[in-house]
C-alpha positions as CSV (number, residue, x, y, z in Angstrom):
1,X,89.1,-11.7,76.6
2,X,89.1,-12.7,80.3
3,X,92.1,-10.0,81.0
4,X,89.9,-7.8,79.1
5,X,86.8,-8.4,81.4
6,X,88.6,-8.8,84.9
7,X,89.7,-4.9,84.2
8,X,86.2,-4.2,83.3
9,X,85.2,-5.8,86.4
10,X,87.7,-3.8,88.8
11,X,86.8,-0.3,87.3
12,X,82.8,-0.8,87.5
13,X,83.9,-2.4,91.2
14,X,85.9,1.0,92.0
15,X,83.4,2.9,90.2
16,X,80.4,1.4,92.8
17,X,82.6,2.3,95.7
18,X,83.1,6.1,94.6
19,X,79.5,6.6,94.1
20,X,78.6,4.6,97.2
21,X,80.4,7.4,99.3
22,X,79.3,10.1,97.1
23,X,76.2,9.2,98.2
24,X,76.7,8.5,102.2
25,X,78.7,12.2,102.4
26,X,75.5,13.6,100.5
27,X,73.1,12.0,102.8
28,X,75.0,13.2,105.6
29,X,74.3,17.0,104.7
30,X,70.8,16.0,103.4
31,X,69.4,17.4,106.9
32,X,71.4,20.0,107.4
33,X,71.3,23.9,106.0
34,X,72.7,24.4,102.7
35,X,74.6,27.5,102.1
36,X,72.2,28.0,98.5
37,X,68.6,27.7,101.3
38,X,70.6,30.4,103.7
39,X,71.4,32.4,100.8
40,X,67.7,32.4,99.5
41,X,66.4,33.8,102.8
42,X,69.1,36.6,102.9
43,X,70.6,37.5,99.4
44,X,67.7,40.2,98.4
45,X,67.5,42.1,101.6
46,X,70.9,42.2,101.6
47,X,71.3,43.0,97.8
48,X,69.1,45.9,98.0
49,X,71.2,47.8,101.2
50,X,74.5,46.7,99.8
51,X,73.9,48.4,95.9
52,X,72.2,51.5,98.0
53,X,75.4,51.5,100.2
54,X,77.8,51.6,96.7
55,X,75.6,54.3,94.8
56,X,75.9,56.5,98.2
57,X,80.1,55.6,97.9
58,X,80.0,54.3,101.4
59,X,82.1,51.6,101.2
60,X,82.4,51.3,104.5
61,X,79.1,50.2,105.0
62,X,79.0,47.9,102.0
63,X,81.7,45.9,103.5
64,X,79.8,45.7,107.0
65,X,76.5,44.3,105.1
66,X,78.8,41.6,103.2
67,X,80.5,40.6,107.0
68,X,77.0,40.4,108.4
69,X,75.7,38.4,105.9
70,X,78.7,36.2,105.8
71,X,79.4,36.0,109.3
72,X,76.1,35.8,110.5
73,X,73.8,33.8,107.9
74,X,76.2,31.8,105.4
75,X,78.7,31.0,108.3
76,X,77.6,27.4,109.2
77,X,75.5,26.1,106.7
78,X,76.6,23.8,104.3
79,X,78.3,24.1,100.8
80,X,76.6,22.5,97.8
81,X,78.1,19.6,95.6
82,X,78.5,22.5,93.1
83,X,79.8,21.0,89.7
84,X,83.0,22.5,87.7
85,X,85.4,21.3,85.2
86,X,89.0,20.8,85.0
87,X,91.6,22.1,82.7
88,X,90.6,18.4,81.3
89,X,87.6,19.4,80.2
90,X,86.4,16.6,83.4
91,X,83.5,17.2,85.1
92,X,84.3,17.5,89.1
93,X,82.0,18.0,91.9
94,X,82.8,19.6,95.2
95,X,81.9,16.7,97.1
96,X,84.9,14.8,95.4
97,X,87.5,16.4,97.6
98,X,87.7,14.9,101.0
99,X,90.0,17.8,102.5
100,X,88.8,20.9,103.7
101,X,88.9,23.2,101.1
102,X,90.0,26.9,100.5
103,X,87.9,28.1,97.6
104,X,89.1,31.5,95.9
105,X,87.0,32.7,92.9
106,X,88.3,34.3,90.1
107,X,87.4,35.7,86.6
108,X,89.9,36.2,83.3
109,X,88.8,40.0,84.1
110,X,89.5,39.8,87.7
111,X,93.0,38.0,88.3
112,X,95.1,37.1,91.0
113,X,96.7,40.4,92.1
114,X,100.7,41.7,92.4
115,X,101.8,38.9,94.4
116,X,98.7,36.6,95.0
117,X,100.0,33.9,92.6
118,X,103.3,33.0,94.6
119,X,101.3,33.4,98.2
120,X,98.9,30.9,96.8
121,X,101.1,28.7,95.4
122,X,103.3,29.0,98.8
123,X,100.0,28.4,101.4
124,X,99.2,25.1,98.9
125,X,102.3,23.6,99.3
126,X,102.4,24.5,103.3
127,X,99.0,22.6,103.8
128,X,99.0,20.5,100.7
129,X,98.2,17.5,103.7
130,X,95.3,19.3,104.8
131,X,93.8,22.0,102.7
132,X,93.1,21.5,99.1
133,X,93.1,24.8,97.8
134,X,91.1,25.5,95.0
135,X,91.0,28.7,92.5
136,X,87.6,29.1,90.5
137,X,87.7,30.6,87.0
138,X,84.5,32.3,85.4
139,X,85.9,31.4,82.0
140,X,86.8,29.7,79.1
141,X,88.5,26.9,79.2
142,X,91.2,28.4,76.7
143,X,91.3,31.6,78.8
144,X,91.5,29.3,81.9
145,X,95.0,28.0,80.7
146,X,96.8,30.7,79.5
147,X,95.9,32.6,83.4
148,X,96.6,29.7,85.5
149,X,100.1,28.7,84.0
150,X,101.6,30.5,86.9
151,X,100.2,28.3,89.4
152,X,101.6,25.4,91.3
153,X,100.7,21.7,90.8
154,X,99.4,21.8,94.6
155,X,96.6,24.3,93.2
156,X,93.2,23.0,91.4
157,X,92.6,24.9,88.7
158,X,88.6,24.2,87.7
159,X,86.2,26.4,85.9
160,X,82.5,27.1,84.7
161,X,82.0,28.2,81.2
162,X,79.2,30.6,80.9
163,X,78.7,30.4,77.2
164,X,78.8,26.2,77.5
165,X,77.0,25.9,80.9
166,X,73.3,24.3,80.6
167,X,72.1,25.6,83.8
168,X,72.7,29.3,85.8
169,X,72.4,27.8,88.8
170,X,76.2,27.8,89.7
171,X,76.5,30.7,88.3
172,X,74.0,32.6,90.2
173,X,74.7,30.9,93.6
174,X,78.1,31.8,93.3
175,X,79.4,34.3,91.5
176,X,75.8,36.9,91.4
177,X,75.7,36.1,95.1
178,X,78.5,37.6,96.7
179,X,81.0,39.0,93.6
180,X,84.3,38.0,93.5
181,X,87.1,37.2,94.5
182,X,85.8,35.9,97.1
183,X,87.4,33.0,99.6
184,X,85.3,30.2,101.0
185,X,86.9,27.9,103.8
186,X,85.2,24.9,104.0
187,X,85.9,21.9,106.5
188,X,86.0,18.3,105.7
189,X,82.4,17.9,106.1
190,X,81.2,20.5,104.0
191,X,80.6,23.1,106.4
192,X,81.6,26.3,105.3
193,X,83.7,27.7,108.2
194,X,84.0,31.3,106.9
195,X,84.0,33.6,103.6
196,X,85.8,36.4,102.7
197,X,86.8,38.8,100.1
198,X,90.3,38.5,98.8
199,X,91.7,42.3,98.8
200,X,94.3,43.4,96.5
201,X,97.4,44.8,97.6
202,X,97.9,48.8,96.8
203,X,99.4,49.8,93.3
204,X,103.3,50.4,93.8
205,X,103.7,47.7,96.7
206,X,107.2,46.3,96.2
207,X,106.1,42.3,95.8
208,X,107.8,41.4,98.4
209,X,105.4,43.2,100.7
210,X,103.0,42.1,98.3
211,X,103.6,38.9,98.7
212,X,103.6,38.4,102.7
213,X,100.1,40.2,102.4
214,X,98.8,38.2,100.4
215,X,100.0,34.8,102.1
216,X,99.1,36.7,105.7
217,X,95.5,36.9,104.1
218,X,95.0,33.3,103.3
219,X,97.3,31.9,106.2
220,X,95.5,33.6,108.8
221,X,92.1,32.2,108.2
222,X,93.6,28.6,107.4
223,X,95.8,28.5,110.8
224,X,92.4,29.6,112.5
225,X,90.1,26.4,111.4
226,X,93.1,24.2,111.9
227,X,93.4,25.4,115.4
228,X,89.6,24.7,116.0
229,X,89.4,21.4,113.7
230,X,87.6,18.6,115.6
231,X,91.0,16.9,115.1
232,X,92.9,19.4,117.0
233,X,90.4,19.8,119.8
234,X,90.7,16.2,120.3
235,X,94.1,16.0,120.1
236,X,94.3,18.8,123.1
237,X,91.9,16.9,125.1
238,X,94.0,14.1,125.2
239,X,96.9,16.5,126.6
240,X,95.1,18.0,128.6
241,X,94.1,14.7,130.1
242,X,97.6,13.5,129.9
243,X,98.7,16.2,132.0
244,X,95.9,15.9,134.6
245,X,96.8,12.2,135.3
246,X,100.9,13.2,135.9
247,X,99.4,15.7,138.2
């Protein structure tokens, strides 16, 4: 019995630590733009040039209104603790990873591409210490499995069940937002650093070539916030400095 309770006692103890900093890294964005407030302010004027750009076929100009948008509203503001599940069936929040995080969405409809799946898997295991790459499926948990066999231990696999889920409001922020696939890269803190849509290699590319696109397309982005992570800009300064003292 007391074995029994001094376990109890650890995992409510553990339990009020996790929450605890749930809470602070919450707080900490409380004041800050959200990307689902920037979106609000944006999505319908940008929704209604966008779909007039596709009927008229210029895609062209479609893709400059998503890299406005992106670049120029989304850019900066803050992810929300959006809420998926695992291939568990266990709830997880995005607030529960404490890496930055490469988010790709992703449908049963709209899969990984020729060559995407081994790029992924190859960019996880390059930054598994600092990236925590994530791949989000618009599915069912059954149809979740059977498409994400392919993929790495290094990758999260989560998932939002349309059919099961009790509120749109995932669903609406992030999948009727922007379409997918698309990429998020989000920093440590929450702040989305940039977003992207993931393009499919041609029909007919040999997957070797398939491959080194795809990877180039992740890696290039990833390499980019690394090289301007606060951690890297401090660890410069202190060269820098270093340097200007031997001289």
């Amino acid at each position: 019995m007391k074995q029994l309770l001094c376990i109890l006692l650890i995992f409510l103890f553990f339990n009020a630590v996790s929450i605890s900093a749930q809470e602070k890294k919450t707080d900490s964005i409380k004041d800050k733009v959200l990307f689902t407030e920037a979106l609000a302010l944006h999505l319908a004027d940008y929704n209604e040039k966008a779909d007039f750009a596709y009927r008229q076929r210029n895609f062209k100009k479609a893709q400059h209104l998503f890299d406005s948008i992106t670049v120029n509203h989304l850019t900066g503001s803050y992810i929300n603790n959006f809420k998926f599940h695992n291939l568990r069936g266990k709830e997880v929040c995005l607030y529960d990873f404490d890496k930055s995080i490469y988010l790709i969405t992703y449908a049963s409809w709209c899969i990984p591409g020729k060559g995407a799946i081994p790029a992924i898997n190859e960019i996880a295991k390059k930054y598994k210490d600092q990236i925590q790459i994530i791949i989000l499926f618009w599915d069912t948990r059954d149809k979740v499995k059977k498409v994400s066999k392919e993929f790495s231990n290094t990758v999260n696999i989560v998932y939002v069940d349309e059919t099961q889920n009790k509120s749109p409001y995932v669903v609406k922020q992030l999948k009727h937002s922007l379409g997918l696939p698309t990429c998020f890269l989000i920093n440590k803190d929450k702040r989305i650093e940039d977003i992207t849509r993931y393009t499919a290699v041609a029909y007919g590319t040999p997957i070797e070539n398939a491959l080194k696109k795809n990877f180039n397309q992740i890696d290039e982005g990833i390499t980019s916030h690394l090289m301007n992570s606060e951690d890297t800009k401090v660890m410069k300064s202190q060269l820098a400095s270093g340097k200007d003292k031997k001289e």
